[in-house]
N, C-alpha and C positions, 0 to 999 in steps of 0.2 A: 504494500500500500504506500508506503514513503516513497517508490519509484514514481508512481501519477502522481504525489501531490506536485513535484516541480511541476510537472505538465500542467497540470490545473490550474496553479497557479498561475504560470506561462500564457496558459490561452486567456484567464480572467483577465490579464493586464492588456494583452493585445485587446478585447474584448473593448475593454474601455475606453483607451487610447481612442481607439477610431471611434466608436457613440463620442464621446468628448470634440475630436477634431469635427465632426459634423454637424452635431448640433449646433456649435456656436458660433462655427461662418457664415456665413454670406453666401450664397450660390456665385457662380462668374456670373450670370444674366443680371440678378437685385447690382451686381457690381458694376457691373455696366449701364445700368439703367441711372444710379445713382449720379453720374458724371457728365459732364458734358465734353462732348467732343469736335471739335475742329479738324476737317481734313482739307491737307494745303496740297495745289496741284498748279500746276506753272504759274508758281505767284498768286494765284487767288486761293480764298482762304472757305470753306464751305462751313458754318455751323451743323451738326450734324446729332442725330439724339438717339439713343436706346430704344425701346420700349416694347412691352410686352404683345401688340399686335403679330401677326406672323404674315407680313405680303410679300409674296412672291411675283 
């Protein structure tokens, strides 16, 4: 039984790590959304913005 507990332990920690890292970011999209972006192209400058619509 002292061989699994390392393991268990082992995988409880991995376990949380990632719940932890997940829960408390941001997605990339809310990150992107949050900002505003300019795209610059032979000298002119485009205001340009995120958001959650999807047009193709």
């Amino acid at each position: 039984m002292k061989k699994y507990w390392k393991y268990i332990i082992a995988v409880m920690t991995v376990l949380l790590i990632v719940v932890g890292l997940t829960a408390c970011g941001k997605s990339t999209a809310q990150d992107l959304q949050s900002n505003k972006w300019y795209l610059n192209q032979k000298g002119q400058s485009y205001k340009t913005q995120f958001n959650k619509k999807n047009d193709y």
